[in-house]
C-alpha positions in Angstrom: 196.5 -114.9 204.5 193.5 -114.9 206.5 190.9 -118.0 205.8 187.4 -116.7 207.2 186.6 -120.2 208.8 189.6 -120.4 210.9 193.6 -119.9 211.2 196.1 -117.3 209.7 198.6 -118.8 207.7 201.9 -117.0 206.9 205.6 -116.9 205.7 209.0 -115.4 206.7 212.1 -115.9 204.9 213.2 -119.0 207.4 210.0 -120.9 207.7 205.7 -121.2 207.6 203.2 -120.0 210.6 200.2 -120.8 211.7 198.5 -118.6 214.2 194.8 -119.6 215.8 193.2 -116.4 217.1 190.8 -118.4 219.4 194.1 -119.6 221.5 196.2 -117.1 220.5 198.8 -119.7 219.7 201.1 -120.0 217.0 202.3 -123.1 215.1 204.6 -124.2 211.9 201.6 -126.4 210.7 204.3 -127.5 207.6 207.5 -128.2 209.0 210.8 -125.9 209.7 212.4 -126.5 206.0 208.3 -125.1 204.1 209.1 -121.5 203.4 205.8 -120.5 201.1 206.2 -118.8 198.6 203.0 -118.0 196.9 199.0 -118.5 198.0 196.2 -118.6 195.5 192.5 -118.7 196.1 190.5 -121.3 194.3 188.3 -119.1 192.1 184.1 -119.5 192.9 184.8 -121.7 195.7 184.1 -120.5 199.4 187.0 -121.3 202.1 189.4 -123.0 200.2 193.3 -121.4 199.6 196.2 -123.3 198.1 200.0 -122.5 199.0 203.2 -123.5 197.9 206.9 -124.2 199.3 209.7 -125.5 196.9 208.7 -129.1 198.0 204.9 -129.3 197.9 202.0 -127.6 197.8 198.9 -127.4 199.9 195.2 -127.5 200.0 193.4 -125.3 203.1 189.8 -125.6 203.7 187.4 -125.7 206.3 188.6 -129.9 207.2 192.5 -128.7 207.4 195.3 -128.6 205.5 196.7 -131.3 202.5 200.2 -131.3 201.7 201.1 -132.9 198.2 205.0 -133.7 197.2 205.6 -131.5 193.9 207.9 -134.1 191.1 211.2 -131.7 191.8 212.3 -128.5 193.7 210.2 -125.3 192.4 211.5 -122.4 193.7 210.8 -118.8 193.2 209.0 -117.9 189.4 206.9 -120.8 189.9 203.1 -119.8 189.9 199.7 -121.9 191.0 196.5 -121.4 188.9 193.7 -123.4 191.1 190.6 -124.5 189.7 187.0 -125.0 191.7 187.4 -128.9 191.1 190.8 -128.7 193.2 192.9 -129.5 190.2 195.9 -127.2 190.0 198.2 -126.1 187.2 201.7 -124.9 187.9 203.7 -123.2 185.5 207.4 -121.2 185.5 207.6 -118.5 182.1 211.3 -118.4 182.6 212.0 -122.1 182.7 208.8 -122.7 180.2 207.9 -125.6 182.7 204.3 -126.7 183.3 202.8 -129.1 185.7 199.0 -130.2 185.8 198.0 -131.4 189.0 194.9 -134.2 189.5 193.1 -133.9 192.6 191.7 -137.0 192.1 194.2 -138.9 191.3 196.7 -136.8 193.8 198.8 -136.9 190.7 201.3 -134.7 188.8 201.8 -134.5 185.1 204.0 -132.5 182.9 201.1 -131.5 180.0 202.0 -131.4 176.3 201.5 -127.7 174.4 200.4 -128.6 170.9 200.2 -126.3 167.9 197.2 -126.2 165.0 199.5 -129.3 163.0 200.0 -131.3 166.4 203.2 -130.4 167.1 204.5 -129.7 170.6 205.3 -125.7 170.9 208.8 -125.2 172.9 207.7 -121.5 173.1 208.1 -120.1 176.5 204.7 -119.8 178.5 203.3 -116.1 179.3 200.6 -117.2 181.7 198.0 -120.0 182.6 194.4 -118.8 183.6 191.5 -120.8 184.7 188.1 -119.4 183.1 185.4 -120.3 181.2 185.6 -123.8 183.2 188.9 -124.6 181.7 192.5 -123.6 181.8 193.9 -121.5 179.3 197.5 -121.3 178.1 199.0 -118.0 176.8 202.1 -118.1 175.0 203.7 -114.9 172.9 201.9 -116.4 169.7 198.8 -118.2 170.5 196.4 -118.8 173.0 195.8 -122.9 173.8 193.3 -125.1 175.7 193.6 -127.3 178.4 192.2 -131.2 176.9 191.6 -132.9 180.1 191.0 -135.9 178.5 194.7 -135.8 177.3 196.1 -134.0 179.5 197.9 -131.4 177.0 197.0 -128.0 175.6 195.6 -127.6 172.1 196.1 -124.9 169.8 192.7 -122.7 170.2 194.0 -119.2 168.6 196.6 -116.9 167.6 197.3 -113.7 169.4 196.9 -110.7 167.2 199.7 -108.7 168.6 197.0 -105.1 168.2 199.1 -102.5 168.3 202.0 -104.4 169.0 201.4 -105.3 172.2 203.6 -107.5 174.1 201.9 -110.6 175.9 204.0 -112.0 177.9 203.7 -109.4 181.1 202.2 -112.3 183.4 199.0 -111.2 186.0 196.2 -111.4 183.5 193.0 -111.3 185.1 189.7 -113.4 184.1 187.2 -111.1 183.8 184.4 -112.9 183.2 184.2 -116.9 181.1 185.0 -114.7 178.0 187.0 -111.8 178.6 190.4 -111.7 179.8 192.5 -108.6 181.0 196.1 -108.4 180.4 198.4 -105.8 181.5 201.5 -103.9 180.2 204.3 -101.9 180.8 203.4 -99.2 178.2 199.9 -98.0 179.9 198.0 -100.7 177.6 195.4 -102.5 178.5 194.3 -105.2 176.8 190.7 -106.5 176.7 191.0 -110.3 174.9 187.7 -112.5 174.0 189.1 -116.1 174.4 186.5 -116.9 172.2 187.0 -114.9 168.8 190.4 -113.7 169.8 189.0 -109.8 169.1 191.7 -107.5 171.3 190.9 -104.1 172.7 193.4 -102.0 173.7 193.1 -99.3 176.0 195.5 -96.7 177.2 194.8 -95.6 180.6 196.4 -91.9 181.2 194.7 -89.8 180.7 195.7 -86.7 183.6 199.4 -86.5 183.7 201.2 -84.8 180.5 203.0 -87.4 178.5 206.4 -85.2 178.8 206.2 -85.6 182.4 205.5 -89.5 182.3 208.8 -91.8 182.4 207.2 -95.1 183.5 204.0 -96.6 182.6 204.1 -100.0 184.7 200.7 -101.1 185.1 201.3 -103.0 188.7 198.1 -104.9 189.2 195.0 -105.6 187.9 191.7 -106.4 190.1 187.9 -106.6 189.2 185.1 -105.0 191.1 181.3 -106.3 190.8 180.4 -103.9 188.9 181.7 -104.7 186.0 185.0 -102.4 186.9 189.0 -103.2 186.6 190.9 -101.0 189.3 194.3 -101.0 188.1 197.8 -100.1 190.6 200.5 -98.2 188.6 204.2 -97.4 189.4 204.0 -93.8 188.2 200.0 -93.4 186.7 198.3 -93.7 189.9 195.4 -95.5 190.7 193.4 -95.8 188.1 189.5 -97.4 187.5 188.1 -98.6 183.5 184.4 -100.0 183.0 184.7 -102.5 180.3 181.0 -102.6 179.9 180.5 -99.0 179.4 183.9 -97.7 178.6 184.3 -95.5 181.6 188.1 -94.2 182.4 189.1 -92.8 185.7 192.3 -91.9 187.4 192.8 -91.0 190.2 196.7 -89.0 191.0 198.4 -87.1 192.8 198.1 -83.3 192.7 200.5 -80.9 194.6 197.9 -78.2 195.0 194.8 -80.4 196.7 196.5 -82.3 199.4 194.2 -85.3 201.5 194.6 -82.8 204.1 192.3 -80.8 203.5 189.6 -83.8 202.1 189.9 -83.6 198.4 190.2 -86.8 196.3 194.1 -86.5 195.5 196.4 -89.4 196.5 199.4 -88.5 197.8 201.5 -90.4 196.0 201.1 -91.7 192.2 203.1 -95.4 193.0 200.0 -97.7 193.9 201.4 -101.0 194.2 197.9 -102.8 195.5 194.2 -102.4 195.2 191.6 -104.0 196.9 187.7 -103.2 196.0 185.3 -104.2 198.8 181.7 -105.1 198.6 180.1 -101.5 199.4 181.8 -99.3 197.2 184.9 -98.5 199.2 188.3 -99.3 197.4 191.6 -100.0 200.0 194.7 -99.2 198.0 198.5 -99.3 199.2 200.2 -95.6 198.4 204.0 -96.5 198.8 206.1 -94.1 201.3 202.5 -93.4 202.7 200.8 -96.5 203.7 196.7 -97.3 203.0 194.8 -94.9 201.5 190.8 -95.7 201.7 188.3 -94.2 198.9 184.9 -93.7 199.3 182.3 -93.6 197.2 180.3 -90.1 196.6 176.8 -91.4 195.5 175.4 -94.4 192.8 174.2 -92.8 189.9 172.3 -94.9 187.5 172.4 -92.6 184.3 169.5 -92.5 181.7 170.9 -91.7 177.8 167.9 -91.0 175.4 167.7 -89.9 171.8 166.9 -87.2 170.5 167.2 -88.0 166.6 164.5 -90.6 165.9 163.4 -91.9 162.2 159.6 -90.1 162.9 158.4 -87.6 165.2 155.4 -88.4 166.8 156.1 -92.5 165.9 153.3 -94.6 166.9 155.0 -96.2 169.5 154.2 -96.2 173.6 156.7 -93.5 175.2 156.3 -91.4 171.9 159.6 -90.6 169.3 161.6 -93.3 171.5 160.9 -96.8 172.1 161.6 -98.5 175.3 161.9 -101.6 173.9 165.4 -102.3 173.5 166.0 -105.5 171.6 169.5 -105.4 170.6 172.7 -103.8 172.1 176.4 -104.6 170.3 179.2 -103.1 171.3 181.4 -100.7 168.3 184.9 -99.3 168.3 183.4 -95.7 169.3 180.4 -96.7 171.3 177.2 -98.7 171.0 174.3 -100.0 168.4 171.1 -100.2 170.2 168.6 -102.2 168.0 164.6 -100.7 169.3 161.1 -101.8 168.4 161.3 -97.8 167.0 164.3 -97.7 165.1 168.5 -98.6 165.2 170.6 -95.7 166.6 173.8 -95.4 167.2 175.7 -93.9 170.3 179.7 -92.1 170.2 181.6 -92.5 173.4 183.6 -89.3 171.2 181.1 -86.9 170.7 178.0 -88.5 173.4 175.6 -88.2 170.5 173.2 -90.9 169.0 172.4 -91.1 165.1 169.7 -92.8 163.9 170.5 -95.7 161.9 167.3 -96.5 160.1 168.6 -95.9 156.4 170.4 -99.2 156.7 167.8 -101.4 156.7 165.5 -100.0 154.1 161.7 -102.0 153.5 162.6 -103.7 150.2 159.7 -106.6 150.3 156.4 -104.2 149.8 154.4 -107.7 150.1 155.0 -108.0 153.7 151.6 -108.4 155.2 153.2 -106.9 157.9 154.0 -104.0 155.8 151.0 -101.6 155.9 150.5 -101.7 160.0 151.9 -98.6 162.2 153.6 -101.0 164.1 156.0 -101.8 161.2 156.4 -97.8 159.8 158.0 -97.5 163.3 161.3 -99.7 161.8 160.8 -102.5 164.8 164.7 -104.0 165.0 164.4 -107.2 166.4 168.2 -108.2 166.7 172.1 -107.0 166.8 175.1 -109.4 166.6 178.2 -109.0 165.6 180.9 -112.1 163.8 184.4 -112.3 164.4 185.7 -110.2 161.7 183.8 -107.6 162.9 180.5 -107.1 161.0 177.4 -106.3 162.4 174.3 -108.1 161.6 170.9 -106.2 161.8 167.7 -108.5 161.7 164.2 -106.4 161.8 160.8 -107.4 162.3 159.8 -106.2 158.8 162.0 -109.2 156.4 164.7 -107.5 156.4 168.3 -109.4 157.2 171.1 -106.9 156.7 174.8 -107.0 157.0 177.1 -103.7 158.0 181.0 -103.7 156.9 182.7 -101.9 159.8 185.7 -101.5 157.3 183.7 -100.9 154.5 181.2 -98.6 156.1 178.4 -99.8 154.3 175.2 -101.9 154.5 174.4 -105.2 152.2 170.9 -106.2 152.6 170.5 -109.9 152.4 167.4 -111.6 150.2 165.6 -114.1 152.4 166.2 -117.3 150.1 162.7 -119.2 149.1 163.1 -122.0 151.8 162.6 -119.3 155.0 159.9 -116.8 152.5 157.9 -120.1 152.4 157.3 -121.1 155.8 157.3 -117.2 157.1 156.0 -114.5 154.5 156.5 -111.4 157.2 160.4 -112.4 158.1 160.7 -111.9 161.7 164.2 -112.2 163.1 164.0 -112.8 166.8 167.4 -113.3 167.3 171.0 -113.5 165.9 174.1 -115.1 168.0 177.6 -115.6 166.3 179.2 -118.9 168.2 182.8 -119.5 169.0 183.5 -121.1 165.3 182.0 -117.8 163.6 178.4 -119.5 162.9 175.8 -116.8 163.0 172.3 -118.4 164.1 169.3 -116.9 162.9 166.2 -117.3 164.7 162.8 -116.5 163.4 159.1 -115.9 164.1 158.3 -119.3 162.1 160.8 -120.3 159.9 163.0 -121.9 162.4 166.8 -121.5 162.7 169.3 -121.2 159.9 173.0 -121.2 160.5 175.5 -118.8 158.0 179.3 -119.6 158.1 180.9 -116.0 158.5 184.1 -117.4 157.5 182.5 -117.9 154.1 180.8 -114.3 153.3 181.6 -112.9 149.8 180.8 -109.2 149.9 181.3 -109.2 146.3 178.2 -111.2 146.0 176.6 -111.1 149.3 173.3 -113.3 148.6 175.7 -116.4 147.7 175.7 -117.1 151.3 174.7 -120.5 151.6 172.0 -120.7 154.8 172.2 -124.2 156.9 168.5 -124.3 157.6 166.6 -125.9 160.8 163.2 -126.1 160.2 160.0 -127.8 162.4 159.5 -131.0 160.8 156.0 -133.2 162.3 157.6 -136.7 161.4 160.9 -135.8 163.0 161.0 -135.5 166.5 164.6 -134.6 166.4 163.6 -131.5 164.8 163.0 -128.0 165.7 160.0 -127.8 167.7 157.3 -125.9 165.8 156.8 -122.0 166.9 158.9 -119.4 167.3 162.4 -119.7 168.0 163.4 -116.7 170.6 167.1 -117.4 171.3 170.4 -119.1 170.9 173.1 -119.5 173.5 176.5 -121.3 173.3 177.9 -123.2 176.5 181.3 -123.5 177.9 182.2 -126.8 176.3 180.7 -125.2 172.8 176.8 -127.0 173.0 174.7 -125.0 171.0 171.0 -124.4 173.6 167.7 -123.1 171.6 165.0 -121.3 173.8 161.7 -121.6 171.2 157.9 -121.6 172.3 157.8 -125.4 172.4 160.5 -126.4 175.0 164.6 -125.9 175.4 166.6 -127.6 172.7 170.2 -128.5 172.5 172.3 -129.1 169.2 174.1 -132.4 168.4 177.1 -131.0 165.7 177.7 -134.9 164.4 174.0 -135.4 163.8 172.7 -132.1 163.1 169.5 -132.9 165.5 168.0 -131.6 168.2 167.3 -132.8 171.8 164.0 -130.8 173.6 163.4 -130.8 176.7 160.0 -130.1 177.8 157.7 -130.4 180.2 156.8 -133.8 181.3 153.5 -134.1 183.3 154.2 -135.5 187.3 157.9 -135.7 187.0 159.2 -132.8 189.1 162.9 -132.9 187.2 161.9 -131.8 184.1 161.3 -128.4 182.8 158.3 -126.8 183.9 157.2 -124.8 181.4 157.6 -125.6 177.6 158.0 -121.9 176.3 161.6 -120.8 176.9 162.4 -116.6 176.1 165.7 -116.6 176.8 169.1 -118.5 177.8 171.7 -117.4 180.8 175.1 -120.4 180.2 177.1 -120.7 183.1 180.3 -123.7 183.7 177.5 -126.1 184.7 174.3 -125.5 183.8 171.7 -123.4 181.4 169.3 -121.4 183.0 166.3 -120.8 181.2 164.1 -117.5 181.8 160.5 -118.4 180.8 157.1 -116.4 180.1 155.6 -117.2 183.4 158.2 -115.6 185.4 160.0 -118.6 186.3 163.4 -119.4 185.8 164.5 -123.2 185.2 168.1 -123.9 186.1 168.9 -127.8 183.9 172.1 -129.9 185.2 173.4 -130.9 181.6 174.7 -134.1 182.8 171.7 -135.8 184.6 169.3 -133.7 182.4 167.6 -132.2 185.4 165.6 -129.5 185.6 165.4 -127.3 189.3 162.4 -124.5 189.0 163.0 -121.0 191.0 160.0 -118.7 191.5 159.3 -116.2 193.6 156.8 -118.4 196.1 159.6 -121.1 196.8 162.2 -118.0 197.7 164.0 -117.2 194.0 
């Protein structure tokens, strides 16, 4: 292992090393007895590794090494999951033992695994990730999160088991706060949302015959930054998957085009490593025939257009296609793209778009809208889709639909009386499904109104009971008045509102609101009151406003730091 701020640290069967390039000088920095057995990076923090022997484990950043007793021996099958606060979870899937370590406290504790009832689950433990500013525990039923406050895990979901697939293959790989990527030995991948517990699986041979194929060992998994998994395979090759736009590549080993003379075959299909770097170039370990280095070709941003629109000639800038995308979900076979011209749909299968505008047909002729080009041009104002699958289509002419995916069919939804009162037009700015299957419904001027999905009766669709969150002048715990333009969830499940009047945050015991807004003199609070859109990281909500500013607001000390482009942003 090679820390950029200083020594090399390394293990042999016998002992640990140390070795300082500036004196070109070895030492055993942990004592003779510290053979190390594993070495972790602490995820999102610079300069800062943590290793392991059977007796202790150890912190190494830029001020030197920390050495911490572990409760008992842990030999090999023990594995370290850091976290950027320096806390540590250790866990062994054969011995289902787990051990939380407190920085703080320079503590350990053996943490509890609780089911749904509250009962401790003796089930063996597949992996532990950190993501999502939490550690997450995987067993071969249900997925569990860490409660730092009690120091135990708490039921959160239960695996699906899609396709059958088998969980407990360890080496899963955060791929973002919401996405997690677990590997298999049958040629699976498969793409989990820790959130809504929604699996995609995704088989990743594609070039050698099936007939031919005796071992589908998917080695390791690694993320690029472009939004890329390169995957290392005993007998596949090396092999690349998009998980944004679906993209599948393999890369093997072909008889006929040997590296000699420069085409792009490996010369070997047993890829045990991968490592993407920062430019492009991807360093992968070819066993029997050392590193093998790939280059990249040439970036190519592709441009996919339409052809199939609702009108030729629509009154829109850019003609029969609008560039205004408002709304993109994600289907089985491709994409939904919500436009101020129209809904279409794109096929991964057949790389053709259908228009979609039959769904959501004008019912409410007393639109005032109604009669203006703008809204003969079908403007879709929002996509989102809920746990069970449904997509939700909300348009800028009062129309709120919902689509069954199993179904196949649309069921438009009556605007009740309460939201046709304070906006005749019915302008849906925005739809967001939480992590409890809420769907938030922003408007133009009727506020927010919350649906429970777990509820929906497609036998009698406009049953749905709406949760409504209006602007109320008396109640200054209420909506800001204006239009609400977007809802965001946070790590720790906060509901944030961005609306024309200021940021607002969502208390679930009160059912108010908090708003932040701009505060004359005081250089901590937000500096502009009308919020577009929301970006939630671990820490903070960044806030993207009309004026071309963002606001970045530390939820803890409600403090507000303002990027623009003249202070450097």
């Amino acid at each position: 292992m090679f820390p950029k701020f200083g020594d090399i640290y390394f293990g042999t069967k016998q002992t640990n090393y140390s070795f300082n390039p500036a004196t070109e000088s070895f030492s055993i920095p942990f004592g003779d007895s510290a053979v190390l057995f594993s070495i972790e990076e602490a995820k999102d923090v610079k300069d800062c590794y943590w290793l392991r022997s059977k007796d202790a484990i150890y912190r190494i950043s830029k001020t030197g090494p920390e050495r911490f007793v572990l409760p008992y021996t842990m030999s090999l099958g023990w594995y370290m999951r850091p976290s950027p606060d320096n806390n540590c979870m250790l866990f062994n899937n054969n011995l289902k033992g787990v051990q939380f370590f407190d920085y703080k406290t320079k503590q350990f504790s053996k943490p509890k695994i609780l089911d749904r009832w509250g009962i401790e689950d003796s089930s063996s433990v597949a992996e532990v990730i950190f993501t999502g500013n939490n550690f997450y525990l995987f067993t071969a039923r249900s997925l569990y999160r860490f409660d730092s406050t009690a120091k135990s895990f708490v039921w959160h979901l239960d695996l699906k088991h899609t396709g059958k697939f088998d969980y407990s293959l360890g080496g899963y790989l955060p791929f973002n706060d919401t996405l997690v990527v677990i590997r298999s030995q049958s040629g699976f991948i498969n793409i989990l949302n820790i959130r809504t517990g929604e699996e995609k699986l995704v088989y990743v041979n594609k070039k050698i015959p099936e007939t031919e194929l005796n071992d589908r060992f998917i080695l390791s998994t690694v993320r690029d930054h472009n939004g890329g998994v390169w995957m290392g395979t005993n007998n596949m090759g090396l092999i690349y998957y998009n998980v944004f736009t679906g993209e599948l590549d393999q890369h093997i080993h072909e008889p006929t085009n040997p590296m000699a003379i420069g085409s792009n075959s490996l010369p070997g299909n047993f890829v045990y490593c991968v490592l993407p770097g920062d430019n492009g170039v991807v360093w992968a370990s070819c066993f029997g025939h050392g590193i093998v280095k790939m280059e990249p070709v040439i970036a190519l941003f592709k441009t996919v257009i339409p052809a199939v629109t609702k009108k030729p000639g629509a009154p829109v800038k850019g003609g029969a296609w609008s560039e205004k995308i408002r709304g993109f979900v994600e289907t089985d076979d491709g994409y939904w793209i919500a436009t101020l011209n129209g809904l279409f749909s794109y096929s991964n299968q057949t790389r053709e778009f259908s228009n979609l505008n039959d769904l959501c047909p004008i019912s409410d002729t007393t639109n005032s809208v109604y009669t203006t080009e703008f809204t003969k041009s079908f403007p879709i104002g929002s996509l989102a889709k809920d746990h069970s699958g449904n997509l939700w289509i909300g348009t800028w002419f009062g129309e709120l639909v919902l689509y069954n995916t199993k179904l196949n069919r649309a069921f438009p939804i009556r605007r009740p009386m309460p939201m046709k009162e304070r906006e005749r037009d019915g302008v849906f700015r925005n739809l967001f499904c939480d992590s409890k299957n809420r769907m938030w419904i922003s408007t133009q001027r009727a506020g927010i109104s919350i649906v429970d999905c777990n509820a929906l009766n497609f036998e009698n669709i406009n049953d749905i009971k709406f949760e409504y969150n209006f602007h109320d002048a008396k109640d200054s715990t209420s909506l800001p008045q204006g239009i609400a333009f977007a809802v965001s969830e946070d790590a720790d499940g906060n509901i944030w509102a961005a609306t024309e009047n200021g940021l607002c945050k969502y208390n679930e015991q009160t059912k108010k609101w908090k708003r932040y807004y701009n505060i004359s003199g005081n250089e901590k609070s937000i500096h502009h009151n009308n919020a577009r859109s929301l970006c939630l990281d671990k820490r903070y909500a960044l806030d993207w406003n009309k004026w071309w500013r963002v606001e970045q607001v530390q939820q803890e000390k409600d403090n507000f730091t303002h990027f623009t482009i003249e202070n450097g942003a």
